[in-house]
C-alpha positions, -999 to +999 in steps of 0.1 A: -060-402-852-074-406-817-046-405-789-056-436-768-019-434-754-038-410-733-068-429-717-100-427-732-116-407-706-088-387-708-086-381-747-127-374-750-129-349-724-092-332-719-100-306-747-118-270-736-153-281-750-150-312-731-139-301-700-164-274-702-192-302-708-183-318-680-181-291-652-215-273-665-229-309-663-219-319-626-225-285-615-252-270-629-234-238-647-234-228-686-199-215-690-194-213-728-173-211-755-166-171-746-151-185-710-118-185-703-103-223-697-067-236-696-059-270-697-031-284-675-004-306-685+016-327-661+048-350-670+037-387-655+048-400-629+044-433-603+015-420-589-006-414-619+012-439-640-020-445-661-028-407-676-061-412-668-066-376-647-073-341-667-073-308-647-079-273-660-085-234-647-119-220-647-130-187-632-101-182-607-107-223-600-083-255-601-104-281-612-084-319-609-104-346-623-099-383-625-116-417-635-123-452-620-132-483-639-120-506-608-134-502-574-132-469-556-098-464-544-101-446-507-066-432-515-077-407-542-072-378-522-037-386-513-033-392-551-042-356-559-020-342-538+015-345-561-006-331-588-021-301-569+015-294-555+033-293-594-003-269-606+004-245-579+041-241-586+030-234-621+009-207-607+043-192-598+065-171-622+090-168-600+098-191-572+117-165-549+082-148-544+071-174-519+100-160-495+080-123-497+059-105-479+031-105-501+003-129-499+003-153-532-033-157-544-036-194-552-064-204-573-095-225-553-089-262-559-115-283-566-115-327-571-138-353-587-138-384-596-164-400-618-169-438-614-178-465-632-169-495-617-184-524-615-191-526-572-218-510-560-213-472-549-241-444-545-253-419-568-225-396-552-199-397-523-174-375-508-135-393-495-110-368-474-073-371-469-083-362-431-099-402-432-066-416-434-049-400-408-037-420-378-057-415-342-040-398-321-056-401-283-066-360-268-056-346-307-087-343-328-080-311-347-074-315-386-047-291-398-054-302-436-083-312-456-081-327-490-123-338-504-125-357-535-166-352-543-173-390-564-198-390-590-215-426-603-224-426-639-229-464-644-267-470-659-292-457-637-273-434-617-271-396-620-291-399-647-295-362-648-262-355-654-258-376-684-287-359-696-269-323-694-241-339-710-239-358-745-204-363-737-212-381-707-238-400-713-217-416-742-189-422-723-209-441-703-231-460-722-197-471-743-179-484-708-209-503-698-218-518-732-179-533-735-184-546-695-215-561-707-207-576-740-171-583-728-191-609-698-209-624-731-178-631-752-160-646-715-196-671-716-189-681-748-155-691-742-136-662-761-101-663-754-091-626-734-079-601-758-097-610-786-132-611-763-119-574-758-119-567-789-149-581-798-164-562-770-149-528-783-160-531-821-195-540-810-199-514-783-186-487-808-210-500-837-237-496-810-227-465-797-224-451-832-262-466-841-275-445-810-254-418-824-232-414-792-197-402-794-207-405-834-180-384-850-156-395-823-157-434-833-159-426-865-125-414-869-109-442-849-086-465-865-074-501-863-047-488-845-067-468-823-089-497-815-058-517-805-043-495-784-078-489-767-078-527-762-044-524-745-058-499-723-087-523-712-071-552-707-051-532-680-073-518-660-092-557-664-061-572-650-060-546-621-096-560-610-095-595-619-060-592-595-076-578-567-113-597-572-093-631-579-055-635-568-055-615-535-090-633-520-078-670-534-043-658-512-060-647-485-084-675-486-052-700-487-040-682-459-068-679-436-072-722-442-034-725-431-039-703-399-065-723-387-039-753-392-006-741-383-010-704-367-032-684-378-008-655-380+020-672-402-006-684-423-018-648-435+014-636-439+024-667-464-011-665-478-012-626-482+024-626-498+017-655-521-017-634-537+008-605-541+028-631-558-001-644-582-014-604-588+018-594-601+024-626-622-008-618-642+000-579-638+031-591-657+016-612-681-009-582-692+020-562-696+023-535-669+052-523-662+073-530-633+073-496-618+033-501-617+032-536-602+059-525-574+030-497-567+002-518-568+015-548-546+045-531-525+066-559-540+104-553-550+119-549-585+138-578-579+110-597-564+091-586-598+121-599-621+118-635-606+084-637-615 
């Protein structure tokens, strides 16, 4: 049975042949089957609540990979950086070594993110940690870099790529054929989860005609479908949250500022589209620990809702 308690980006390409796919495809290599890869496995935690990252070792490399469906989050590369802390502590048989004289030979890290969302981002894009740092007047240096190189694989970008990469190619023509039939079913009037559904089943009959992740679909279940569905109709909520609840708040705001103070009015107006996010967060059945990440709000705030 397919493991969608693992995201689907995750389940399709967090297996040696996938991963292997998938680096020879973005960079241009043909590592084999007779090359030496190890996948990683991390424990979950807040930051990567949603399983949706894989990383592995590859020729004396770290490779961290992760997945967005939203827009691009500018905060990626502080995201890595729990991750890449736990991998190089596995790199270490014994911890008391660090306290040595001897040099410990780290493996080179290395981060991407492929994209699919639905707001417009270029064929590829590099974000650094150094970008969030705060200014500090006479100190320019930059004592720590993390990059995060961003690949677009929506229709019509990186075309290339896909090409190099069956894996790929079907990965992305199933995400944009459930956005797009998904927007059909919501025309029509189709009540949320079963739209998703609707959306899945068709997008995996068409995959499967244009024999695209083929042997993959055809092993999926009812159960698997559901639990795909679940998946979906999280990361919707995520951006129908930020698209919708946050700008009506803001919005709200913005109109009471101009009438009684333009400052009180944004802090009511941002606090009540946290509000209204992690209502429907709620009602799509995050978990608490995720909407307190999301909005900043408190457990307690959370409960009340």
């Amino acid at each position: 049975m397919v493991q969608y308690k693992d995201s689907l980006f995750r389940t399709w390409f967090n297996t040696e042949e996938g991963a292997l796919e998938l680096y020879n495809a973005l960079h241009g290599t043909e590592y084999d089957e007779t090359t030496e890869i190890i996948i990683n496995t991390l424990t979950e935690t807040l930051w990567s609540a949603r399983k949706n990252d894989i990383s592995f070792l590859l020729d004396r490399k770290l490779v961290l990979m992760g997945e967005h469906q939203s827009t691009i989050n500018p905060n990626m590369p502080f995201r890595f950086i729990d991750p890449l802390n736990r991998l190089f502590e596995q790199q270490v048989a014994d911890k008391r070594t660090i306290y040595q004289k001897r040099l410990i030979k780290l493996p080179r890290p290395e981060f991407v993110v492929i994209y699919n969302g639905v707001d417009y981002y270029p064929e590829r894009g590099i974000i650094r940690l150094s970008d969030a740092f705060e200014r500090v007047a006479g100190f320019e240096e930059v004592n720590i870099e993390l990059s995060v190189k961003v690949y677009n694989i929506n229709s019509g970008y990186n075309e290339g790529i896909k090409d190099k990469s069956e894996r790929l190619k079907g990965y992305s023509f199933f995400v944009d054929e459930v956005r797009r039939l998904e927007a059909e079913e919501r025309k029509r009037g189709t009540p949320p989860r079963e739209r998703t559904l609707r959306a899945i089943r068709k997008a995996i009959e068409a995959s499967v005609d244009k024999n695209l992740m083929k042997a993959f679909w055809e092993k999926a279940t009812q159960e698997d479908i559901e639990m795909l569905c679940t998946e979906w109709d999280q990361a919707l909520a995520l951006e129908v949250c930020k698209e919708e609840s946050f700008e009506e708040g803001l919005q709200k705001g913005l109109q009471k500022g101009i009438q009684k103070g333009l400052q009180k009015g944004l802090q009511k107006g941002i606090q009540k589209g946290l509000q209204e996010t992690a209502k429907k967060m709620k009602d799509g059945g995050l978990s608490a620990v995720q909407i307190a990440a999301f909005t900043g709000l408190s457990f307690d705030d959370i409960k009340k809702l």
